[in-house]
Backbone as ProteinMPNN parsed JSONL, in Angstrom:
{"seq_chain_A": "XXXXXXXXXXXXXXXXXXXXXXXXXXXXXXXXXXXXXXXXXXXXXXXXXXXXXXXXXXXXXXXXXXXXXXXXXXXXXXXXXXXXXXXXXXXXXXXXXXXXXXXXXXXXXXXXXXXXXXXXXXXXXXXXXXXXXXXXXXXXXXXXXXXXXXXXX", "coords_chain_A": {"N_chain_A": [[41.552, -45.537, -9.159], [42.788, -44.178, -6.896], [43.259, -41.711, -7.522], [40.611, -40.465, -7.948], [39.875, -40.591, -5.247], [41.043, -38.976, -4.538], [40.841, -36.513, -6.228], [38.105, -36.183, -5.084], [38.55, -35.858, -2.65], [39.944, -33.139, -2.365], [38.135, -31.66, -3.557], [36.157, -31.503, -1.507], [37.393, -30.547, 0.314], [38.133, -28.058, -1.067], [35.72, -27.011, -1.036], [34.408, -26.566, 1.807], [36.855, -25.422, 2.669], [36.144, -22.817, 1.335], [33.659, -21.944, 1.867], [34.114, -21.763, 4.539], [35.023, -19.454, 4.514], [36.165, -15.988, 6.271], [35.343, -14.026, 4.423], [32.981, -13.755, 3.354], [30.349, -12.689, 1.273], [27.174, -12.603, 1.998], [24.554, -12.563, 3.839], [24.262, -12.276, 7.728], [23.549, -14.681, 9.633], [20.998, -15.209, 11.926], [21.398, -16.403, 14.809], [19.208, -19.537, 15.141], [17.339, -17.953, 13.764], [14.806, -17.426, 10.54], [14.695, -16.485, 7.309], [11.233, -16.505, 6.841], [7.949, -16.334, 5.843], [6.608, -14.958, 2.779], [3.825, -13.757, 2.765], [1.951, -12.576, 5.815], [-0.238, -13.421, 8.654], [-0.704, -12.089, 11.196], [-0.779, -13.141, 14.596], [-3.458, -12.415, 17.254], [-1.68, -9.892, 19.604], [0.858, -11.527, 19.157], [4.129, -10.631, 18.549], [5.058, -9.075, 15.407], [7.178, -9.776, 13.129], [9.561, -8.622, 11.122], [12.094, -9.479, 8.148], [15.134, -7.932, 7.329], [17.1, -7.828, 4.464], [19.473, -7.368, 1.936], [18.233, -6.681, -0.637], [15.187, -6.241, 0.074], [12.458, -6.87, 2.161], [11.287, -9.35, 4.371], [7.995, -10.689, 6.008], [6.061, -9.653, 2.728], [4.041, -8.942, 2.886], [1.85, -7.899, 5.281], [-1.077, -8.737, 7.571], [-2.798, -8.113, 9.966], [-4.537, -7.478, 13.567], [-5.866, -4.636, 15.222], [-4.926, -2.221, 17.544], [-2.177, -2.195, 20.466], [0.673, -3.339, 19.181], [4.156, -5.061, 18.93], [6.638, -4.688, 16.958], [9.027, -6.098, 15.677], [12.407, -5.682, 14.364], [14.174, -7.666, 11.992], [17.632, -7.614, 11.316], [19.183, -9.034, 8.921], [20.884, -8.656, 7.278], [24.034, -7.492, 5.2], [24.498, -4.342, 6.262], [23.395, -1.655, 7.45], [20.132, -0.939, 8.923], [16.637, 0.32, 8.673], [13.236, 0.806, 9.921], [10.308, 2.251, 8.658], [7.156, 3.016, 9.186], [4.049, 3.553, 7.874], [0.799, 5.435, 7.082], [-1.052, 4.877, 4.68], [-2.786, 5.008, 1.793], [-1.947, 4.448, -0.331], [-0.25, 2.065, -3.172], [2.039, -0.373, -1.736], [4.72, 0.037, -3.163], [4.979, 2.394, -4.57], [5.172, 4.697, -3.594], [6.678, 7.859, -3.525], [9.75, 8.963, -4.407], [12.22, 11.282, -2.979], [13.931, 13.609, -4.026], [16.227, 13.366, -2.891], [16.638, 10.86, -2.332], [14.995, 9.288, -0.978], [11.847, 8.293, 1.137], [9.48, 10.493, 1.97], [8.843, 10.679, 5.358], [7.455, 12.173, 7.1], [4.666, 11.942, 7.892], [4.695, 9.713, 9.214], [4.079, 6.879, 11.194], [5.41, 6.15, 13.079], [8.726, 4.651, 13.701], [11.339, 1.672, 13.32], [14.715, 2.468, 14.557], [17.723, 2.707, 13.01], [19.344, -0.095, 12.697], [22.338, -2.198, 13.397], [24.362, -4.137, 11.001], [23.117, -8.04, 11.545], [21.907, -7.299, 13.996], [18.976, -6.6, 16.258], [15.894, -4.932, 16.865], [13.259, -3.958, 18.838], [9.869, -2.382, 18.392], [6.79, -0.821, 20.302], [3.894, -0.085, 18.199], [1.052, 1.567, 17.931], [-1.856, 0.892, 16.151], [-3.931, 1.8, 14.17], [-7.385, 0.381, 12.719], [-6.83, 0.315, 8.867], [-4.181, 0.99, 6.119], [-1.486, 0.425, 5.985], [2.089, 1.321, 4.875], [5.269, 0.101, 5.298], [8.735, 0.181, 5.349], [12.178, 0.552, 4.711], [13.709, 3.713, 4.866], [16.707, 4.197, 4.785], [18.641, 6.166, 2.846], [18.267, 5.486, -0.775], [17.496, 2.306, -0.615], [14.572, 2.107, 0.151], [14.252, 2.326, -2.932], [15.126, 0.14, -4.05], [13.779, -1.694, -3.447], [13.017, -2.467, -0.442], [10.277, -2.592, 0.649], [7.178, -2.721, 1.591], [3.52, -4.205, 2.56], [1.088, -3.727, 5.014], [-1.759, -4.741, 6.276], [-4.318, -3.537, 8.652], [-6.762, -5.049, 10.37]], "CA_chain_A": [[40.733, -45.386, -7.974], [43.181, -43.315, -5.935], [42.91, -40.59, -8.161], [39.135, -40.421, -7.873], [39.645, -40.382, -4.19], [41.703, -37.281, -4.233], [39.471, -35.68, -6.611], [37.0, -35.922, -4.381], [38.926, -34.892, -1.137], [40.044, -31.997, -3.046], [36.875, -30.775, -3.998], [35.632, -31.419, -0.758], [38.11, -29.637, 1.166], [37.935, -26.93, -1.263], [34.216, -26.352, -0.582], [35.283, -26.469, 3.092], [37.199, -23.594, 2.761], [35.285, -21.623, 0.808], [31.901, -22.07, 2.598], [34.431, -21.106, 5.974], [35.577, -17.973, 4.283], [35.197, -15.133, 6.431], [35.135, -12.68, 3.131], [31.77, -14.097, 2.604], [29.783, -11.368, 1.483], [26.172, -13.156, 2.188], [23.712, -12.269, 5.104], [24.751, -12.189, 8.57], [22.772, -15.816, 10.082], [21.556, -15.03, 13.248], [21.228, -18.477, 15.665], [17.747, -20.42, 15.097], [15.957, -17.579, 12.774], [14.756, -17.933, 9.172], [14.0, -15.589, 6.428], [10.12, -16.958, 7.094], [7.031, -16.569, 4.52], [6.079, -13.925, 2.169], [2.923, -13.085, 3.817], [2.089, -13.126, 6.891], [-1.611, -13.099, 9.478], [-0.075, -12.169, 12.333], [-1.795, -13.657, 15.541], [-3.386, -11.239, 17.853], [-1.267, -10.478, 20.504], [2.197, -11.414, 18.733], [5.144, -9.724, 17.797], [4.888, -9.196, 13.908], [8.726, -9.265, 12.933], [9.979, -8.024, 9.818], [12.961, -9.474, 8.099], [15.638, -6.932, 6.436], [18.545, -7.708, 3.806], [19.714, -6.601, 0.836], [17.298, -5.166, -0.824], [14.159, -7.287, 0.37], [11.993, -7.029, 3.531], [10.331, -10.124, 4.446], [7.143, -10.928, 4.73], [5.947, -8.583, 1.87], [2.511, -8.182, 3.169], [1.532, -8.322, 6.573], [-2.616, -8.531, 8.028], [-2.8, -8.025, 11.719], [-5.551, -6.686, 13.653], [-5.6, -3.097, 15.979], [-4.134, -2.056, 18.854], [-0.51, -2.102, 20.831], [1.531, -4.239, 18.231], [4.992, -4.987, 18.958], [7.077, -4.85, 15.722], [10.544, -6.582, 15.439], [12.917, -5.626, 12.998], [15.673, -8.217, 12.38], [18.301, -7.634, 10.342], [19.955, -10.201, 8.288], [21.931, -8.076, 5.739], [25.199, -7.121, 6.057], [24.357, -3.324, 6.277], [22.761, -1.077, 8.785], [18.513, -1.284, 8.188], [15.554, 0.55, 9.559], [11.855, -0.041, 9.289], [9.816, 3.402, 9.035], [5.558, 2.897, 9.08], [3.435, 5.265, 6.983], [-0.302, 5.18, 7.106], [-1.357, 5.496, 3.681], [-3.897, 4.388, 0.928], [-1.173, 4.203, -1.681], [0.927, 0.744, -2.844], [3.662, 0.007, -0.712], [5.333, 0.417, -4.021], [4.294, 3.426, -5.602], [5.485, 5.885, -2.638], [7.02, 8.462, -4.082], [10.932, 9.105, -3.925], [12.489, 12.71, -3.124], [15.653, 14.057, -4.602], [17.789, 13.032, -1.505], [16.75, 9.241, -2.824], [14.278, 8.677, 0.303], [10.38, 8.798, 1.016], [9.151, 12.13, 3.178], [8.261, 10.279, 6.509], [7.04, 13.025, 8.115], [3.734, 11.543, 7.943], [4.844, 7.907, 9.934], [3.48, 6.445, 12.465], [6.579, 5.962, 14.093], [10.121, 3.847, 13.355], [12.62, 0.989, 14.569], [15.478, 3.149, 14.703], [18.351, 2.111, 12.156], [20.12, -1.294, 13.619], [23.548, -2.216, 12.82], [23.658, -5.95, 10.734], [23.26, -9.246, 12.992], [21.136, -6.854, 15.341], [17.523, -6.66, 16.015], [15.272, -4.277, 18.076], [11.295, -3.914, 18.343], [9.252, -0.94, 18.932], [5.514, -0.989, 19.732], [3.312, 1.079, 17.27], [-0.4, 1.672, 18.212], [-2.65, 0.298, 15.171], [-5.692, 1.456, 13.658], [-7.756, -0.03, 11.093], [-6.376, 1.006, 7.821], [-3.584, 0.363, 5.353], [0.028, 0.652, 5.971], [3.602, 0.935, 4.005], [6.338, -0.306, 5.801], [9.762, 0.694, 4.46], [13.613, 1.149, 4.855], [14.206, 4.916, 4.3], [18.092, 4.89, 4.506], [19.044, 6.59, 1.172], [18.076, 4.278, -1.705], [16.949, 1.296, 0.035], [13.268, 2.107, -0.407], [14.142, 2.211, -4.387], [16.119, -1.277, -4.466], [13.277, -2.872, -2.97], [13.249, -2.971, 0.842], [9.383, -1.944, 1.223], [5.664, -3.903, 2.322], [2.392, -4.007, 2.94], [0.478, -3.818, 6.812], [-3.156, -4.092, 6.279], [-4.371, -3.724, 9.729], [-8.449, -4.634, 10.485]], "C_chain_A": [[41.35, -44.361, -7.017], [43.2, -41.858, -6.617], [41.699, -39.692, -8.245], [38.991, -40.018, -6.603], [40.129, -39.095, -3.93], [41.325, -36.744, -5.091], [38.737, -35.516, -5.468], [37.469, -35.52, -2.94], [39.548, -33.81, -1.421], [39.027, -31.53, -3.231], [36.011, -30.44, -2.204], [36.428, -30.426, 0.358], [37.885, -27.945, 0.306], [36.363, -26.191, -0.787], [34.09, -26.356, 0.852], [35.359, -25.351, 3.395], [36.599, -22.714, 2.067], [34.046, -20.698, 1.187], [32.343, -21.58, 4.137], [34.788, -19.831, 6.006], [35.075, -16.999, 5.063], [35.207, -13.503, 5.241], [33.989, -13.112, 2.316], [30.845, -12.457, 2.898], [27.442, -11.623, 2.048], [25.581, -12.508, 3.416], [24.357, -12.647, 6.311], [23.569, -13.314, 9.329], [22.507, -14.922, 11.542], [20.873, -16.485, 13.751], [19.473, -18.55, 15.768], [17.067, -19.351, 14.389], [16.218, -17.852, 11.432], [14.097, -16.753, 8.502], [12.221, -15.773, 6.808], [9.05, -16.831, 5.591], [7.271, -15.271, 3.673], [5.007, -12.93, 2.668], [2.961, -13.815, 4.776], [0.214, -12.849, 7.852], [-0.366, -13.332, 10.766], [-1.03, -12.228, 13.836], [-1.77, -12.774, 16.455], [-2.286, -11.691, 19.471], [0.406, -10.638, 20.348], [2.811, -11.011, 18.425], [5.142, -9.896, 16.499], [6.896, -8.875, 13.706], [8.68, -9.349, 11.377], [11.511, -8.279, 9.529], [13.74, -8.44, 7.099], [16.87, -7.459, 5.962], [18.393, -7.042, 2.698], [19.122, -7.39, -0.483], [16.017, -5.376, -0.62], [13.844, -6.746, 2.005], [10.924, -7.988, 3.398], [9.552, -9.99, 5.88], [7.104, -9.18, 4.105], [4.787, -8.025, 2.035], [2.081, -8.847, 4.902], [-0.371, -7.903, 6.669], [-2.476, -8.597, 9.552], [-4.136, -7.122, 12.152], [-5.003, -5.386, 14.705], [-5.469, -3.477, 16.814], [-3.092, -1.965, 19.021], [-0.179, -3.079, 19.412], [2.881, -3.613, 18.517], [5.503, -5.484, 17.799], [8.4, -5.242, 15.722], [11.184, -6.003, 14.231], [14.476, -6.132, 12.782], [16.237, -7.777, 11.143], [19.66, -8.512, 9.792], [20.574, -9.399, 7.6], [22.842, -8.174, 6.157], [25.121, -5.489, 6.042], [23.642, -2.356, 7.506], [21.363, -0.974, 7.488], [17.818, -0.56, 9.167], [14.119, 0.349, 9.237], [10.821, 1.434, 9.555], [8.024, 2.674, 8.837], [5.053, 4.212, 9.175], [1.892, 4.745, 6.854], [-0.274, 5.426, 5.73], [-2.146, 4.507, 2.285], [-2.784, 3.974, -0.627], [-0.024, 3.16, -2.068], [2.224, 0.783, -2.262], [4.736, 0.321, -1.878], [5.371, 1.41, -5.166], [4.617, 4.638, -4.398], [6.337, 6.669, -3.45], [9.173, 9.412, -3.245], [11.7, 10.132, -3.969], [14.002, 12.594, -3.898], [16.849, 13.6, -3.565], [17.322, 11.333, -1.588], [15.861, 8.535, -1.537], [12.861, 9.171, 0.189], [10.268, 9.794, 2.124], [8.605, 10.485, 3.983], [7.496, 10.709, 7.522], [6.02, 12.47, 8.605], [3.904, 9.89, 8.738], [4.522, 8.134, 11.333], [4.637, 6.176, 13.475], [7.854, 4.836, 13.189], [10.836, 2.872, 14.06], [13.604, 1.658, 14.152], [16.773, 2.134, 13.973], [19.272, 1.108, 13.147], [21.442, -1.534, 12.764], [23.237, -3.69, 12.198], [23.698, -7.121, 11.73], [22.873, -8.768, 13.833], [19.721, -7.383, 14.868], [16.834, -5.685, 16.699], [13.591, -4.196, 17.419], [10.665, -2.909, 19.171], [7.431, -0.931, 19.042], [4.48, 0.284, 18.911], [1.854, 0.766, 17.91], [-1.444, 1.719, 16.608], [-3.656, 0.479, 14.763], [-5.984, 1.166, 12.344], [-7.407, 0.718, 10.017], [-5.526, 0.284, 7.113], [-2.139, 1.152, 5.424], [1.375, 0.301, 4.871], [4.473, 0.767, 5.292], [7.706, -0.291, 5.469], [11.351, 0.916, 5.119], [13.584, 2.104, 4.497], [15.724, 4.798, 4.241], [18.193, 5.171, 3.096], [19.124, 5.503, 0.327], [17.403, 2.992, -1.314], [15.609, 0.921, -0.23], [13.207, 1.638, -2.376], [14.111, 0.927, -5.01], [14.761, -2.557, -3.761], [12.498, -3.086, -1.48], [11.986, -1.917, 1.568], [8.427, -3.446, 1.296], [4.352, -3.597, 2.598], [1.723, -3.994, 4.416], [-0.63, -3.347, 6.803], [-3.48, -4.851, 8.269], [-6.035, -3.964, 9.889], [-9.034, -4.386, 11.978]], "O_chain_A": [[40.581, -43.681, -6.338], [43.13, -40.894, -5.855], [41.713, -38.494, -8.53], [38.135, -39.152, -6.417], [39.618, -38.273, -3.169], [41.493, -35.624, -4.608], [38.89, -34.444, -4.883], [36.729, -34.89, -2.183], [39.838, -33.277, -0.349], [39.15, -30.369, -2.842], [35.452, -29.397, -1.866], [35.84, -29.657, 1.119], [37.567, -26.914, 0.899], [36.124, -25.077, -0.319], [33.0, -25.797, 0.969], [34.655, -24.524, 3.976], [36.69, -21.571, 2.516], [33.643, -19.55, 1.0], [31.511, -21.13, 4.925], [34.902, -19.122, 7.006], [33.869, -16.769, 4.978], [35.085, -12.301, 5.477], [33.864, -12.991, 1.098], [30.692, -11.647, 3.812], [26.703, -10.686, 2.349], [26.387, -11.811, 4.031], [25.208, -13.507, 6.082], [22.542, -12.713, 9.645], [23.329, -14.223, 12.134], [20.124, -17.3, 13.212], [18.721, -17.766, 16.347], [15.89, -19.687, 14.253], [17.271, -18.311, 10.99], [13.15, -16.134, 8.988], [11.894, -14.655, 7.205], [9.417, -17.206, 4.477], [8.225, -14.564, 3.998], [5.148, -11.732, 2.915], [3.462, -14.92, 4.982], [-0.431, -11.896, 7.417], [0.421, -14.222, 11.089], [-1.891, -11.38, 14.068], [-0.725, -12.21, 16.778], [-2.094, -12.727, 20.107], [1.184, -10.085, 21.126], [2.356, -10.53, 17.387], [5.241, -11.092, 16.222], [7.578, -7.938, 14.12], [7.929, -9.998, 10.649], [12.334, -7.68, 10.222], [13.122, -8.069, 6.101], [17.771, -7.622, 6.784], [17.463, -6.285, 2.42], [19.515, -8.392, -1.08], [15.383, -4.529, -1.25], [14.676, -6.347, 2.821], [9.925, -7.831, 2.696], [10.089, -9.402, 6.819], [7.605, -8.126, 4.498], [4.419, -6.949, 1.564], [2.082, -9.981, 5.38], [-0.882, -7.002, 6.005], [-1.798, -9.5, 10.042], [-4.69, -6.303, 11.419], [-3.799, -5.238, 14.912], [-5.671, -4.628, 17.202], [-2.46, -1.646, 18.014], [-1.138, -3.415, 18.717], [3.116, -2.405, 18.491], [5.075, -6.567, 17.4], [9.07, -4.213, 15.805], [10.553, -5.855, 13.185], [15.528, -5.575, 13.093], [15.596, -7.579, 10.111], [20.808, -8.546, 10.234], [21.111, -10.262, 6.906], [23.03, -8.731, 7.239], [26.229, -5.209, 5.586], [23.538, -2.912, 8.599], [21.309, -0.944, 6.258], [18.145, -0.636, 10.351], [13.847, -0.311, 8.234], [10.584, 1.678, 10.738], [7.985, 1.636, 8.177], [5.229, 5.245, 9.821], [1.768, 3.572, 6.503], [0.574, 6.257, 5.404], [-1.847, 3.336, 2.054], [-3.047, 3.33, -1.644], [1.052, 3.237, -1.474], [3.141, 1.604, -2.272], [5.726, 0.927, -1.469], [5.702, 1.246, -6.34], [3.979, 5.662, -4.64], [6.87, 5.955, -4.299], [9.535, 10.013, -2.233], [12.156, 10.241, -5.107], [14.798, 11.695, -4.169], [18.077, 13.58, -3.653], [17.817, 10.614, -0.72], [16.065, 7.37, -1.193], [12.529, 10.114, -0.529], [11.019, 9.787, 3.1], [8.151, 9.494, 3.409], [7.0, 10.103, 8.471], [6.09, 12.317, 9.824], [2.998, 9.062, 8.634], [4.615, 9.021, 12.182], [4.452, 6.024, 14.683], [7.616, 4.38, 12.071], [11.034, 3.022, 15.266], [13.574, 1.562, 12.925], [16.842, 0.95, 14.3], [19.808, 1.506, 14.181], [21.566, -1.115, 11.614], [22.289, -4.383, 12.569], [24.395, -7.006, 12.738], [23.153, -9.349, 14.881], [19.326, -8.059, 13.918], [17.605, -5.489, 17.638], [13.026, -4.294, 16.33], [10.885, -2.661, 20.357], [6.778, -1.021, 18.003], [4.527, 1.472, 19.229], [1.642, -0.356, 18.369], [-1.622, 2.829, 16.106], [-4.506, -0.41, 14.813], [-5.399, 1.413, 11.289], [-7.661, 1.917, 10.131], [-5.677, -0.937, 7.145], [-1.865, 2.262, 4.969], [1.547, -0.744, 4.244], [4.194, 1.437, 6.286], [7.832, -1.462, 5.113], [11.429, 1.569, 6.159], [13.362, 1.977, 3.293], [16.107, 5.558, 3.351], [17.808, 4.362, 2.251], [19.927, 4.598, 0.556], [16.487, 2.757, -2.102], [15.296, -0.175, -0.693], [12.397, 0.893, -2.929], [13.48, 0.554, -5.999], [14.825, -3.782, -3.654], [11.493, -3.793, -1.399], [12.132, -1.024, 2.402], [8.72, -4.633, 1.152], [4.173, -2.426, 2.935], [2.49, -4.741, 5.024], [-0.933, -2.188, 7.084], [-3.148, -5.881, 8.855], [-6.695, -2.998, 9.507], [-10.219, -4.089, 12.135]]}, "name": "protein", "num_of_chains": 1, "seq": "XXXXXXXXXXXXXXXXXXXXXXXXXXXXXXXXXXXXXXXXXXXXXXXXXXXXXXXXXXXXXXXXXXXXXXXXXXXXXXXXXXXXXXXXXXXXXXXXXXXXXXXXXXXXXXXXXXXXXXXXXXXXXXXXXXXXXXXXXXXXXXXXXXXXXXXXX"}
């Protein structure tokens, strides 16, 4: 029986320390948010936030209707993240990726400006009906994943 007990306060201490490590390489928590859904109807009126880690931006499809829209862009990774918006009729995954490993933006509606990890900032974009990509440009990022949908009516 005492053997059993220190098994088990051994294991438990080890998962302790392991789970306190700070050489955890995992997402950067920030206090009371949550990854949230996949999609999203975003209610008129509300901030539509956009979560960013590695290599994922949640949700993956956003519906919102026109006008001001304030856009959040938190970032959970551990990396620096930005969130570019591109009007365009073509899947958020099918944008096309230049030789310098990024999508031309020229054509965006505007950007949240790259955040460091465990930040956040929100920028409002002006909205018309149509069909939006949503995207990380930093080099590669777009490739690995870290794009979306923003149908707007």
């Amino acid at each position: 029986m005492r053997n059993r007990v220190l098994l088990v306060l051994t294991v438990f201490a080890t998962l302790i320390t392991t789970g306190c490590s700070s050489a955890s390489t995992g997402p950067i928590p920030i206090a009371g948010e949550i990854e949230g859904p996949a999609n999203v109807d975003a209610a008129p009126g509300a901030t539509i936030r956009v979560v960013a880690r590695e290599w994922r931006l949640t949700p993956v499809t956003i519906t919102a209707g026109s006008g001001p829209r304030d856009i959040e862009l938190l970032n959970q990774g551990t990396i620096e993240h930005e969130l570019i918006i591109l009007r365009t009729d073509t899947a958020f995954d099918q944008l096309v990726v230049g030789d310098n490993n990024r999508v031309d933006e020229e054509a965006s509606i505007g950007e949240v400006a790259e955040i460091p990890a465990g930040e956040r900032a929100t920028e409002t974009f002006e909205l018309e009906p149509g069909n939006y990509v949503y995207f990380c440009n930093i080099a590669g990022h777009y490739a690995k994943g870290m794009r979306g949908s923003l149908v707007v009516n």
